[in-house]
C-alpha positions in Angstrom: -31.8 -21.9 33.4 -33.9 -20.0 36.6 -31.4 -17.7 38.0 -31.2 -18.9 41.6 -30.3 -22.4 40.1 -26.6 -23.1 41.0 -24.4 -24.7 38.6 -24.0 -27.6 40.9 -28.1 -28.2 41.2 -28.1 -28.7 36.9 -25.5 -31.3 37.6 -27.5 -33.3 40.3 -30.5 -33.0 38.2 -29.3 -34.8 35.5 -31.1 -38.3 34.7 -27.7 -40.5 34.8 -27.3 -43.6 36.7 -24.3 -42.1 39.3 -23.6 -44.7 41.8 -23.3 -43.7 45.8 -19.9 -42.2 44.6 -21.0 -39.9 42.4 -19.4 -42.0 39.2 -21.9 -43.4 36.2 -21.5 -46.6 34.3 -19.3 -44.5 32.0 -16.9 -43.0 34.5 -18.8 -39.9 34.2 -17.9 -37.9 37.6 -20.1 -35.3 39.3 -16.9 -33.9 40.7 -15.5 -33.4 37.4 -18.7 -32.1 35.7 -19.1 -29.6 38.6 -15.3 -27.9 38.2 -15.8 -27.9 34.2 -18.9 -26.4 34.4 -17.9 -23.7 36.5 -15.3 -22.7 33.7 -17.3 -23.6 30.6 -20.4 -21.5 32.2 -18.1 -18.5 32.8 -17.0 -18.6 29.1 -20.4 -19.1 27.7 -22.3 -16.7 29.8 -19.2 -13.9 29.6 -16.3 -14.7 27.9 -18.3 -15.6 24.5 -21.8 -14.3 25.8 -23.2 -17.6 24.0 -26.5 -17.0 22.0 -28.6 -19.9 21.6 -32.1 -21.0 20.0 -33.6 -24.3 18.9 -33.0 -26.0 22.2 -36.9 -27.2 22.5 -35.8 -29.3 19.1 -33.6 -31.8 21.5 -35.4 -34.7 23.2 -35.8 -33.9 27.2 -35.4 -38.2 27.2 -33.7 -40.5 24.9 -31.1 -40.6 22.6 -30.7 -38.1 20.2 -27.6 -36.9 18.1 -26.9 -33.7 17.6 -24.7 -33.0 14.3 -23.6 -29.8 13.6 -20.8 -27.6 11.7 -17.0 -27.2 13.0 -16.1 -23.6 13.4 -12.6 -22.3 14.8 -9.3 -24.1 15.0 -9.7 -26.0 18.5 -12.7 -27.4 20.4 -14.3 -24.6 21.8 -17.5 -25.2 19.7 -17.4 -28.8 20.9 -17.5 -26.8 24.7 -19.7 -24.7 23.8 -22.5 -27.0 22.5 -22.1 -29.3 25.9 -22.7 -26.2 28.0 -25.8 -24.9 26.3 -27.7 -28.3 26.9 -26.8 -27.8 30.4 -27.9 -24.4 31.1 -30.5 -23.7 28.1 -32.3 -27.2 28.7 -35.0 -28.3 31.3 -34.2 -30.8 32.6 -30.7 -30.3 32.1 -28.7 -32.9 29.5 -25.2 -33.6 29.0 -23.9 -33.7 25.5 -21.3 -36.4 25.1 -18.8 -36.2 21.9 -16.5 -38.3 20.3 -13.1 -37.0 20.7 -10.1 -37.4 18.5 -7.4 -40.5 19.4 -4.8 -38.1 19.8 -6.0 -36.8 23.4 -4.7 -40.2 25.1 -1.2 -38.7 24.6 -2.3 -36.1 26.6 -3.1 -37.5 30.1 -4.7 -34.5 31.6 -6.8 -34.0 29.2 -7.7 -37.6 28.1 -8.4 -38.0 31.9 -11.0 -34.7 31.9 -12.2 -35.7 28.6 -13.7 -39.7 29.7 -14.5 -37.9 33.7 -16.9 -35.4 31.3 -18.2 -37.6 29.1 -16.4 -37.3 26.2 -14.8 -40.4 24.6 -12.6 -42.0 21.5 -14.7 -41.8 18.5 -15.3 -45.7 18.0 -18.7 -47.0 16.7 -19.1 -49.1 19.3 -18.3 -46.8 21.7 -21.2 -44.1 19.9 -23.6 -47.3 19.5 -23.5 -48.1 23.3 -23.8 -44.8 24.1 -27.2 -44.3 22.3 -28.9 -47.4 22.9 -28.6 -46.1 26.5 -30.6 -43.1 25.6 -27.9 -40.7 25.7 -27.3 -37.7 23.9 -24.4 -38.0 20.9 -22.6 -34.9 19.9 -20.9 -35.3 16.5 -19.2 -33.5 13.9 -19.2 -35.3 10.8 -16.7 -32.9 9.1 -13.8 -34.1 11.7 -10.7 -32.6 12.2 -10.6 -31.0 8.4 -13.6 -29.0 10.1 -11.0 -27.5 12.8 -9.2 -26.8 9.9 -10.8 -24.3 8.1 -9.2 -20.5 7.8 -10.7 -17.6 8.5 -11.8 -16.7 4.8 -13.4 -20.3 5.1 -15.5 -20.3 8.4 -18.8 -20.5 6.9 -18.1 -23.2 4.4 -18.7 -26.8 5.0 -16.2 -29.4 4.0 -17.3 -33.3 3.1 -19.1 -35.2 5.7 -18.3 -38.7 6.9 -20.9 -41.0 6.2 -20.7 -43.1 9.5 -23.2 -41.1 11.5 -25.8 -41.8 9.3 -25.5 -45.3 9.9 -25.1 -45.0 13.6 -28.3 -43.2 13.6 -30.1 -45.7 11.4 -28.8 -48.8 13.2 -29.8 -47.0 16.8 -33.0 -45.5 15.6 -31.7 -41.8 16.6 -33.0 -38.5 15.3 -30.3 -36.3 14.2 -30.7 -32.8 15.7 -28.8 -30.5 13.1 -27.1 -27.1 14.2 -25.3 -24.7 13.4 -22.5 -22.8 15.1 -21.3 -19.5 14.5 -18.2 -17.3 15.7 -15.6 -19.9 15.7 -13.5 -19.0 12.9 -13.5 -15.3 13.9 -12.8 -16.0 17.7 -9.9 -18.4 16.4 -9.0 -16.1 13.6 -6.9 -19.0 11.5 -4.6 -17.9 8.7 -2.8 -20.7 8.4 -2.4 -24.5 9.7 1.3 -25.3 11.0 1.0 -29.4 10.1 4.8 -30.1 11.1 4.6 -28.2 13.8 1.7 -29.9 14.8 2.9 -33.7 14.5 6.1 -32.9 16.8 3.1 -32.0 19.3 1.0 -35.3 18.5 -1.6 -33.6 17.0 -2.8 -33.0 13.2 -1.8 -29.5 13.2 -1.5 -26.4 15.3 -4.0 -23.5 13.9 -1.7 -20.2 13.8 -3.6 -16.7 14.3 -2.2 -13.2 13.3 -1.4 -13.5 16.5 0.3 -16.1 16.4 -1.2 -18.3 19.0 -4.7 -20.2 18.8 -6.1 -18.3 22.0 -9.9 -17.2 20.9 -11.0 -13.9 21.1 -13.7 -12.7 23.3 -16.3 -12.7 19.9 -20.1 -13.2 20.5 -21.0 -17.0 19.6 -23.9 -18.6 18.6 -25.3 -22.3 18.7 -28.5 -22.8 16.6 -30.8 -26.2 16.8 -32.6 -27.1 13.9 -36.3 -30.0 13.8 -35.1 -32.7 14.3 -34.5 -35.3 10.9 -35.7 -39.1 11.2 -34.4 -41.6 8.4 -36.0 -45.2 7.6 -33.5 -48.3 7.3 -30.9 -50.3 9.2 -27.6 -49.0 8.6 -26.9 -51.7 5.8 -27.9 -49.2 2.6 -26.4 -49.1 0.2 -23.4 -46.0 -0.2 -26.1 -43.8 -2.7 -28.8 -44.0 -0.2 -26.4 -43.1 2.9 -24.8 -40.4 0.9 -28.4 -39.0 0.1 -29.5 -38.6 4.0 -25.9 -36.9 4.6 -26.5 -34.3 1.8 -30.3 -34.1 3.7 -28.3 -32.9 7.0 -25.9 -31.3 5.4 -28.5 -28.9 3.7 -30.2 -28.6 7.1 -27.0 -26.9 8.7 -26.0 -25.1 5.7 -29.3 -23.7 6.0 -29.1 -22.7 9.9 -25.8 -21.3 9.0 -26.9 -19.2 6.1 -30.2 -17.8 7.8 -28.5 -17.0 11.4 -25.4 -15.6 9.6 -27.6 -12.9 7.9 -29.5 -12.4 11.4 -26.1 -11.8 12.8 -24.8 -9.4 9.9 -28.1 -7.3 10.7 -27.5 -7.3 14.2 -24.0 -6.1 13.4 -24.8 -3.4 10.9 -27.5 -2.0 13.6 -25.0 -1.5 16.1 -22.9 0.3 14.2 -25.2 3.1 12.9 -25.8 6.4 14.2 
């Protein structure tokens, strides 16, 4: 992103049909966009001082789906992705993810969720969002992703198989990446599940701290070539399972290769 380049200039540059209000076929709102951005910016840039590489893998048009890794106990990596395709891209793109049902009980934040971009996770919703040539964020490990404790934040759990079949039935390249910081910026130790369904949610992550606030740790998003797979979204399971383990590998290796880049950055700073 050029320096001089306000935050408000990436939003009017993006290629999405607003209407004379400043509202897209979605319900995607400039006015909206322009407020998050301002706090998402401030906590990639110096809250979590972001590092990012890979972005020239992305389409700068069309759709495209970007699948990568869950890492810490709420959706900051989810934030963080849809920021760095704002600022790190040229022409700027916005990321839109499928968010859990649960938001809707939450007003607020089911209202700034849909104003951002960010809808329910139906297929059809993901299916009409890519055969408009958007850009699909997904995490195929879902909420047993957020999940994960500390001593498991660079493991992968199971993958759903339903993006793979999105992407064959829309014709989408899958981007994979790989994000890493999560679990030590939301340091879980444990997952309070009861606590968490009086609250409408799956669970609340619970920190030595108590409280799932992250920590000011570096964080990194990492885009790998892009993966294109032949067939129609009617395979059978064995060939759907194959691509998966095919993506899967991909981000297990962006995680693994980046981690020991970031272990050696660490070690370097710490000697004499």
């Amino acid at each position: 992103m050029p320096q001089s380049e306000s935050l408000s200039a990436r939003v009017e540059r993006l290629e999405l049909p607003f209407n004379e209000y400043g509202v897209d076929p979605y319900g995607i709102s400039k006015k909206h966009l322009k407020l998050a951005l301002e706090f998402f910016a401030f906590l990639y840039r110096n809250y979590f001082r972001v590092r990012c590489t890979g972005v020239q893998h992305i389409p700068k048009k069309g759709r495209g789906m970007l699948v990568g890794n869950h890492s810490g106990g709420v959706a900051v990596d989810g934030m963080m992705v849809l920021t760095s395709t704002m600022l790190e891209m040229d022409p700027p793109r916005l990321a839109q993810g499928m968010v859990e049902r649960f938001i809707h009980k939450f007003p607020v934040a089911s209202l700034w969720a849909s104003r951002t971009g960010q809808f329910t996770g139906l297929p059809e919703h993901a299916v009409r969002l890519l055969e408009d040539d958007r850009l699909l964020m997904i995490f195929p490990e879902g909420a047993r992703g957020t999940a994960k404790l500390y001593t498991e934040r660079y493991s992968l759990v199971d993958f759903g198989t339903g993006f793979i079949r999105l992407a064959l039935q829309t014709r989408s390249p899958v981007i994979p990446f790989a994000f890493l910081g999560g679990g030590a910026a939301i340091p879980t130790v444990t997952n309070a599940y009861a606590l968490g369904k009086l609250l409408g949610v799956p669970y609340v992550p619970l920190t030595p701290y108590l409280l799932p606030l992250p920590l000011p740790v570096g964080l990194e998003i990492h885009y790998g070539e892009p993966l294109l797979f032949e067939g129609t979204g009617d395979e059978e399971d064995h060939v759907i399972e194959g691509y998966v383990n095919q993506v899967k590998d991909s981000i297990t290796r962006l995680i693994e290769e980046h981690r020991a880049e970031r272990n050696l950055r660490r070690t370097r700073r710490l000697l004499p």
